[in-house]
C-alpha positions in Angstrom: 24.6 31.5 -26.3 24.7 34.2 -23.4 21.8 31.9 -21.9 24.5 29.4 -20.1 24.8 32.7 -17.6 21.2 31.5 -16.6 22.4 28.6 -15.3 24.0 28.2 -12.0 26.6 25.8 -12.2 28.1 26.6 -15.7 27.8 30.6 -15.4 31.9 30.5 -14.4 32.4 28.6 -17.8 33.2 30.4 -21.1 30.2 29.5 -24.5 32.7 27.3 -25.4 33.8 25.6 -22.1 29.9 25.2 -21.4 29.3 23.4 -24.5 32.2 21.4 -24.6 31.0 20.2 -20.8 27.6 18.9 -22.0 25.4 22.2 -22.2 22.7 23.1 -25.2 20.8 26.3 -25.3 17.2 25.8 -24.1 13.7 27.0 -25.4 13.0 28.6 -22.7 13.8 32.3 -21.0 15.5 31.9 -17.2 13.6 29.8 -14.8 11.5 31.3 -11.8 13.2 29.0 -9.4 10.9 30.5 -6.6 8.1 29.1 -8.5 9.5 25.7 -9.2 11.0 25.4 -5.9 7.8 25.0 -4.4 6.1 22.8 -6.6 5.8 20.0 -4.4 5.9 17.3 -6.7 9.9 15.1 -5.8 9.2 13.1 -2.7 11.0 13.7 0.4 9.2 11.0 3.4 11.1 8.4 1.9 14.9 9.6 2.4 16.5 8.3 6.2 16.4 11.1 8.7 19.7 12.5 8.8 19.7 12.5 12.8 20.4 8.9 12.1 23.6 9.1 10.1 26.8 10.7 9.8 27.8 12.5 6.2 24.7 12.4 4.5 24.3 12.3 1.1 21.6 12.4 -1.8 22.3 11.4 -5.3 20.2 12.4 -8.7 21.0 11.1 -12.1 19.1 11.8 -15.1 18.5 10.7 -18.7 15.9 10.3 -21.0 15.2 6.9 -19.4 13.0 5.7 -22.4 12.4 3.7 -20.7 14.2 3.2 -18.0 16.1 0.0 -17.3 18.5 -2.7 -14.8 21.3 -0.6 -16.0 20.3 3.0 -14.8 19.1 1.3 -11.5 22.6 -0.6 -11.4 24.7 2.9 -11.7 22.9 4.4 -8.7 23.3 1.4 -6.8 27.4 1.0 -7.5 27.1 4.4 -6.6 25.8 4.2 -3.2 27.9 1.7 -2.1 30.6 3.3 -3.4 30.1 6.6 -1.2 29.4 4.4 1.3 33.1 3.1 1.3 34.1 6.5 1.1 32.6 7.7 4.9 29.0 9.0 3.1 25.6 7.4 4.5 23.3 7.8 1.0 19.7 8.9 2.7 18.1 8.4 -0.6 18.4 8.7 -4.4 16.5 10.0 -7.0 16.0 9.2 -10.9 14.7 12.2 -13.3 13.5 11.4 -16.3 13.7 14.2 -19.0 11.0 16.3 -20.5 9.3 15.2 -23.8 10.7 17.9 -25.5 14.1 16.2 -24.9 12.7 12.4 -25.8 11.2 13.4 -29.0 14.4 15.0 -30.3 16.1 11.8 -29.5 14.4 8.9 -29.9 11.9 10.0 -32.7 8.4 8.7 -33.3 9.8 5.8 -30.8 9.1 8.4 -28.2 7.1 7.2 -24.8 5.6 10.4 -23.0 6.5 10.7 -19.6 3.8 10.3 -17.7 4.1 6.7 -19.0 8.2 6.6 -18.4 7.4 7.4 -14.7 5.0 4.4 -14.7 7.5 2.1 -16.1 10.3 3.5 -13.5 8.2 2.6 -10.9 7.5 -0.7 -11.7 11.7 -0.8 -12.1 12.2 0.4 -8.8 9.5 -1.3 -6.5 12.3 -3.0 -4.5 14.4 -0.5 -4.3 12.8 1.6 -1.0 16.1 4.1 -1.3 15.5 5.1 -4.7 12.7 7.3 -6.0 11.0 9.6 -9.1 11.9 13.2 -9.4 9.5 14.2 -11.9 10.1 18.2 -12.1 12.2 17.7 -15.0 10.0 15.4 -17.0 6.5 17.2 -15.7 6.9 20.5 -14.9 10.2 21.8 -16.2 9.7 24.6 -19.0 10.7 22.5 -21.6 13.9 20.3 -22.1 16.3 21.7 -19.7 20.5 21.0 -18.8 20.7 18.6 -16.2 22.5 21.3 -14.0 19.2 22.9 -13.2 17.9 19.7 -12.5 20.3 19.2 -10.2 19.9 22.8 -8.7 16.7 22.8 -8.6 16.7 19.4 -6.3 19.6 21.9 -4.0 17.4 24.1 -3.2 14.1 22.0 -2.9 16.2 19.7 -0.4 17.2 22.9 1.9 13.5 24.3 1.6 11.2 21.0 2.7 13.9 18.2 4.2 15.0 19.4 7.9 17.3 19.5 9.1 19.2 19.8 5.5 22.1 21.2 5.9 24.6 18.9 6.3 23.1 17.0 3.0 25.5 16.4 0.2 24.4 16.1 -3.3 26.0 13.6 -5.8 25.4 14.0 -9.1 25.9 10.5 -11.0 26.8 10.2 -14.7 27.7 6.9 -16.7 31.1 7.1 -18.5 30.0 8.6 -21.7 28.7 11.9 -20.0 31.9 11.8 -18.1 32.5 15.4 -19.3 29.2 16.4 -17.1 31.3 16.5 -14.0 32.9 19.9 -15.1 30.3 22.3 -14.4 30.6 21.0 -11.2 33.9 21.0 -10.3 35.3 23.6 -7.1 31.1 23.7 -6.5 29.4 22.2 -3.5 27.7 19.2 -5.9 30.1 16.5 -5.6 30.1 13.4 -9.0 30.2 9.9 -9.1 30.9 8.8 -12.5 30.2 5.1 -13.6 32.5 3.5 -15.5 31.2 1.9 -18.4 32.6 -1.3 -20.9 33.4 0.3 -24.0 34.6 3.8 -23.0 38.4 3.7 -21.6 39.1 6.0 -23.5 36.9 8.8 -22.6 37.5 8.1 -18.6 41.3 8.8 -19.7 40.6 11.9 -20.7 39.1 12.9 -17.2 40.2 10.2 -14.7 43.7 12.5 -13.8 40.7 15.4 -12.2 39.5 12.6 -9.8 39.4 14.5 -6.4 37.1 14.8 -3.1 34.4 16.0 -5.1 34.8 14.2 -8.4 34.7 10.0 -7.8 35.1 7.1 -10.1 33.9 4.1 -9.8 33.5 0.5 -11.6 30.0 -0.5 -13.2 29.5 -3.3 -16.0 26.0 -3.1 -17.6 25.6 -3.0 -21.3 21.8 -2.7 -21.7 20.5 -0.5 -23.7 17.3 1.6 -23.9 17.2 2.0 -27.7 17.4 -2.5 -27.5 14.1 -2.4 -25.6 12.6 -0.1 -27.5 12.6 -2.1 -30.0 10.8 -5.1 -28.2 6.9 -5.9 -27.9 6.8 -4.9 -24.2 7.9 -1.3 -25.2 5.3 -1.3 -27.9 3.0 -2.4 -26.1 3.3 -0.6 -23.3 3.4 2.6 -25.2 -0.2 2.1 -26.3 -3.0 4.0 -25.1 -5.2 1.6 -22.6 -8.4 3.7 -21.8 -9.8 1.7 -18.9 -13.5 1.5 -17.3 -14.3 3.1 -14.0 -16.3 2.9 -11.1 -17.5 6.1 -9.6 -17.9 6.8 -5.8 -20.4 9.7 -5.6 -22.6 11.6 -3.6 -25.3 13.0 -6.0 -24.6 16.7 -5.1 -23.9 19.4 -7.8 -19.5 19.5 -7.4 -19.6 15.8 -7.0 -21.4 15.7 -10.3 -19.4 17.9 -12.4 -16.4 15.9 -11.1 -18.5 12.4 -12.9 -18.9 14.3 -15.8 -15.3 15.2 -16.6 -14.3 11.8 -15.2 -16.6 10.1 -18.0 -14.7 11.7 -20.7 -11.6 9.6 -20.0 -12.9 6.5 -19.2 -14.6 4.3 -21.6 -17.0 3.8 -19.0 -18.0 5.0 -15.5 -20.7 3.4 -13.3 -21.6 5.3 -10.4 -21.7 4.0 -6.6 -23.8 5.8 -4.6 -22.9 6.5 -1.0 -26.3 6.5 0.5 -27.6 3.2 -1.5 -24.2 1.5 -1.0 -24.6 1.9 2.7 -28.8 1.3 2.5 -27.9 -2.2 0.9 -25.0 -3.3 3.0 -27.3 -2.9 6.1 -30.2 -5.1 4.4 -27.5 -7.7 3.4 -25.7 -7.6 6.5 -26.2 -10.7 8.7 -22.7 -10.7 11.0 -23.6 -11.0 14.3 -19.9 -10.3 15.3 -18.4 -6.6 15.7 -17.8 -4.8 12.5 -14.5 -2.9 12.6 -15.3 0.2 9.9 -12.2 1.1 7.7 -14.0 3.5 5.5 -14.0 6.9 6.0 -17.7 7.6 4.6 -19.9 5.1 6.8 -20.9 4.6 10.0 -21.8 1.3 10.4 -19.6 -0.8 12.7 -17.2 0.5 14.8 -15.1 2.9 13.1 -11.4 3.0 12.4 -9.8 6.6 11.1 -6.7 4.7 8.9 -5.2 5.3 5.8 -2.7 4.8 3.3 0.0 7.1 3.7 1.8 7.9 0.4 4.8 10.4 -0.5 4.6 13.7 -2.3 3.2 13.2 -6.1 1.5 9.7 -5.3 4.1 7.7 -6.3 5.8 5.6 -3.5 3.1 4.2 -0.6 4.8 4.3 2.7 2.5 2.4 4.4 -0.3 3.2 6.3 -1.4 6.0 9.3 -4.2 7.8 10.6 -6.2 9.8 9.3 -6.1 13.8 8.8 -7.2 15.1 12.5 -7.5 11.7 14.1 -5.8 9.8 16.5 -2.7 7.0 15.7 -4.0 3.8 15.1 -3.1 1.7 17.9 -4.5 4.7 20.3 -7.7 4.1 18.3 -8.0 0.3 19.1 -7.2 0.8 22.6 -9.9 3.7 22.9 -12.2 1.2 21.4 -11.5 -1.9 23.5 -11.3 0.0 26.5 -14.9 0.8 26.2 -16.2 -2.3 24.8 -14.0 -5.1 24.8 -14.6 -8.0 21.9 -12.1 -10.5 21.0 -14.0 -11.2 17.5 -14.7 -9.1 14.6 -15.2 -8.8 10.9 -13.6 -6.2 8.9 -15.3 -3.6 6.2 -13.9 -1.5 4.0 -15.9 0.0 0.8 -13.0 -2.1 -1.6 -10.5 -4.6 -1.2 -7.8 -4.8 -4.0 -4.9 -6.2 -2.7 -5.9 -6.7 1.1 -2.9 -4.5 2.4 -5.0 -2.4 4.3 -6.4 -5.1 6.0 -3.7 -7.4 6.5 -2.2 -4.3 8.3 -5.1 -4.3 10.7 -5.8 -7.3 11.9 -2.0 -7.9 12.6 -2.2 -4.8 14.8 -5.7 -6.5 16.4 -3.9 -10.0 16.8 -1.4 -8.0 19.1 -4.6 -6.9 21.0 -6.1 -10.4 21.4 -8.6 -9.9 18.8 -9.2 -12.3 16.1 -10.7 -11.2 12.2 -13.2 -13.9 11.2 -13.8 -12.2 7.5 -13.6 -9.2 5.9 -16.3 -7.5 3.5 -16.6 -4.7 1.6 -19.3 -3.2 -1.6 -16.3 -4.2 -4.2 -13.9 -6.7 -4.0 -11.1 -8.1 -6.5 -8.1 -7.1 -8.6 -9.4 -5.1 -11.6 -7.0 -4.8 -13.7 -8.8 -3.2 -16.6 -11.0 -0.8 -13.9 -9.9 2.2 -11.7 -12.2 2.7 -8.2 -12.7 6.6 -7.6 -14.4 8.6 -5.5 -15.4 11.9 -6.8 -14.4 13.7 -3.9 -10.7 13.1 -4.0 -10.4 15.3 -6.9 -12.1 18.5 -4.9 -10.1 21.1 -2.7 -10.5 21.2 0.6 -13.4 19.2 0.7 -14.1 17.2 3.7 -12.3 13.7 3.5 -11.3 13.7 -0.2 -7.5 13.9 -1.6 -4.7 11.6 -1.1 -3.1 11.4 2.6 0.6 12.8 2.3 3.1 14.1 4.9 4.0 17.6 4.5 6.6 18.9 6.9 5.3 17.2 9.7 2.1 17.5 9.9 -0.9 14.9 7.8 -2.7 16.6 4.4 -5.1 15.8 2.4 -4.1 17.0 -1.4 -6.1 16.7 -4.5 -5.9 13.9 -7.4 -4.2 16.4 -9.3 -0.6 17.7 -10.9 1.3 19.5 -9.2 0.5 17.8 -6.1 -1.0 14.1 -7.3 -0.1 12.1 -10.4 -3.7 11.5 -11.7 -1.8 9.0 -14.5 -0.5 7.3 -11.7 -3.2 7.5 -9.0 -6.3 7.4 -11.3 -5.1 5.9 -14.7 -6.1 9.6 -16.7 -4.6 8.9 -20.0 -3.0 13.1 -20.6 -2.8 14.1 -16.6 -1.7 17.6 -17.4 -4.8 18.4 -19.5 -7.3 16.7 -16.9 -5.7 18.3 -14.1 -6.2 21.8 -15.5 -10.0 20.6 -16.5 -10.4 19.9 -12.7 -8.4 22.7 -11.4 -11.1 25.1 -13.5 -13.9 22.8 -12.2 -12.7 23.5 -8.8 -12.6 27.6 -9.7 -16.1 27.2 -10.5 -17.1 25.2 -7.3 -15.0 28.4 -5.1 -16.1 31.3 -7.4 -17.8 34.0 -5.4 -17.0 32.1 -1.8 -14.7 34.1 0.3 -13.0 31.0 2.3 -9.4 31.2 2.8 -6.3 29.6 3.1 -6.5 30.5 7.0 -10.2 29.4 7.5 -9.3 25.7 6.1 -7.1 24.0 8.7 -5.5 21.4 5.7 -4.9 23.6 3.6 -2.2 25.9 5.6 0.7 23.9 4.3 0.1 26.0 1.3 1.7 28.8 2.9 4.8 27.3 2.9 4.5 27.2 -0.6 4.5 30.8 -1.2 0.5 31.3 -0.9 -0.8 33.8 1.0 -3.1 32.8 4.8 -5.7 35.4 2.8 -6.0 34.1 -0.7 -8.8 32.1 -1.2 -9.2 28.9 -2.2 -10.7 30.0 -5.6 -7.0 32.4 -5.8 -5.4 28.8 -5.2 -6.9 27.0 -8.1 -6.0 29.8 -10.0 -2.8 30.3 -10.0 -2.4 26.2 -10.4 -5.2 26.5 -13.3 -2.8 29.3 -15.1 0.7 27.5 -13.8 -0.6 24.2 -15.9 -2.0 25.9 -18.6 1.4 27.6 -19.2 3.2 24.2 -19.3 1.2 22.9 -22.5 3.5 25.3 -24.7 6.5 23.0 -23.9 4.2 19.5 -24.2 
């Protein structure tokens, strides 16, 4: 029972005070917070820049949120606007959904694994721009852990990667039932908001007389109920495994083709695209006598265009859309190009349209300019709902233009389709993302084995140094240590 020393908010608390305020002894030995701090997996590009408030403040709640539901969202939301009243400017809040280790104990063989509980939540919180996934907990936590290190952990990630942090207060809110959560917290630096909840008078008696600065209460009305929608269709539904079909972007060199080979083993089927023929064909085809504005990144037909979407840490939340890695802004680019040769016509390519966005984004910027988009084309078109479109590249290190665009302390990155850095359930539909992102992380060893390029040489890849690597390791050293950090996790899975 010693282990509630570990922790760093109910240390000061006797066995017995620590259990009695919500605390269970954990699997695992003390966390390496200097290894978990700088896993960048909880999106940070979301949350308002502080320069732009006064008293900012984050909140976190957590759960097993299996799934999650109205009611969650509704706590966090009575609890911004409560903090609000109370002189605090909430820059952002976040919604941690607990390990499998944790939903297994509680909801049985009911349990939904949480790769697919962070798919759910995000379909729950698409309009809700404020509020976001922490998945540490759920992904990379060793094993069920108190939601005082969650809590912690987001401390300390906050004051590493969000600048200027220091003036950020963290809320921790709790629904009425887990009103006792608060006391680990009390006379700390973590201030509660505690929702109060029909049914449970009683218990916010017992703790409503220790209501200070720190500790707030405040009114909330849902009654819905995870363990009610687990027991409808959707939930069963959704909990099923759908393996989908794939199409393959590829150039046929040898890395490219040991990425289609371990791609084909989680789809139930993957044609290839090649770049070359692709490219080959469009020209044959092509019959537009109008400019071609270029949006992708691999031809060079046209006139090209360097955009991209931009997404948040962990591939979870798009933010819209940028330039690319090492390019200039967008509207520079259009000026550059109409500057030299003026058109007030085009057509606009792209190697796949799914919903348009990118596009639509475009040619609004273009109608600014005078310029008008008589049709856009592209090698694949149309909402696949039962298909993924991948390019083989984007699950490579440092290779060229592959990986998902990300802000990282300023600056642009590229970062592979893999955990710790990419949700490949989320970004590529993988059905078990921790064991495919290991498979690719050793595919990657074997592509850097015996090359001595590092860290320093590769101009994307120095924002691993602020993530405890080394300018001098190599890139193989890289995929090592994330190979071994994965592999570790399947213990607690």
């Amino acid at each position: 029972m010693d282990k509630h020393k570990y922790e760093p908010y109910y240390k000061e608390l006797t066995a017995q005070g620590a259990l009695d305020s919500g605390y269970f002894v954990p699997n695992h030995d003390r966390i390496n917070w200097k290894t978990h701090v700088t896993l960048p997996c909880t999106p940070i590009n979301f949350l308002k820049k502080v320069s732009d408030c006064e008293n900012p403040a984050i909140i976190i709640s957590t759960g097993a949120h299996c799934p999650m539901h109205e009611g969650h969202i509704e706590m966090m939301v009575n609890a911004e606007k409560h903090l609000s009243q109370n002189g605090y400017t909430v820059i952002g809040g976040y919604m941690s959904p607990g390990h499998d280790e944790y939903i297994k104990h509680k909801t049985g063989d009911n349990w939904m694994p949480i790769h697919d509980r962070i798919r759910w939540a995000n379909e729950q919180l698409k309009d809700y721009p404020w509020l976001a996934i922490d998945p540490w907990e759920g992904v990379f936590a060793p094993g069920a852990v108190n939601f005082t290190s969650v809590v912690y952990r987001l401390q300390l990630y906050i004051k590493k990667f969000y600048k200027p942090a220091k003036n950020v207060k963290i809320f921790f809110v709790c629904g009425a039932d887990n009103a006792r959560f608060m006391m680990p917290f009390e006379n700390t630096d973590i201030g509660v908001v505690v929702i109060k909840r029909p049914g449970y008078d009683g218990v916010i008696s017992q703790y409503e007389n220790r209501e200070s600065d720190n500790i707030i209460f405040c009114d909330g009305s849902s009654k819905q109920s995870s363990t009610e929608i687990r027991k409808t269709d959707q939930y069963r539904e959704y909990k099923k495994v759908k393996q989908k079909q794939a199409y393959v972007r590829i150039h046929w060199n040898h890395i490219e083709k040991n990425v289609l080979i371990e791609l084909r083993k989680w789809f139930s089927h993957a044609w290839t695209m090649d770049y070359e023929l692709q490219v080959s064909d469009f020209k044959h085809a092509n019959r537009i006598t109008k400019p071609i504005l270029n949006l992708d990144v691999e031809t060079n037909h046209g006139k090209k265009l360097d955009i991209s979407r931009l997404y948040d840490l962990f591939g979870q939340k798009k933010l819209g859309f940028t330039h690319r890695p090492g390019t200039y802004p967008i509207d520079r680019q259009i000026k550059a190009m109409l500057a030299k040769e003026y058109f007030d016509e085009c057509y606009l390519f792209d190697d796949d349209i799914y919903t348009g966005s990118t596009m639509d984004f475009v040619e609004d910027i273009l109608n600014k300019h005078g310029v008008t988009v008589n049709g856009r084309v592209s090698f694949l078109s149309g909402a696949l709902k039962d298909k993924e479109v991948l390019d083989a590249k984007d699950f490579i290190v440092a290779y060229g233009t592959g990986g998902l665009v990300t802000e990282f302390n300023g600056d642009l990155i590229r970062v592979p389709y893999m955990y710790p850095f990419v949700c490949p359930a989320t970004r590529a539909s993988i059905t078990d993302p921790l064991q495919f992102s290991i498979n690719m992380w050793e595919l990657n060893m074997d592509f850097w084995k015996g090359k001595e390029t590092t860290i320093e040489s590769v101009r994307n890849l120095h924002f691993l140094t602020k993530l405890n690597h080394s300018r001098n390791e190599t890139i193989y050293d890289v995929c090592a240590y994330y190979r071994n950090f994965l592999q570790d996790l399947k213990k607690y899975y």
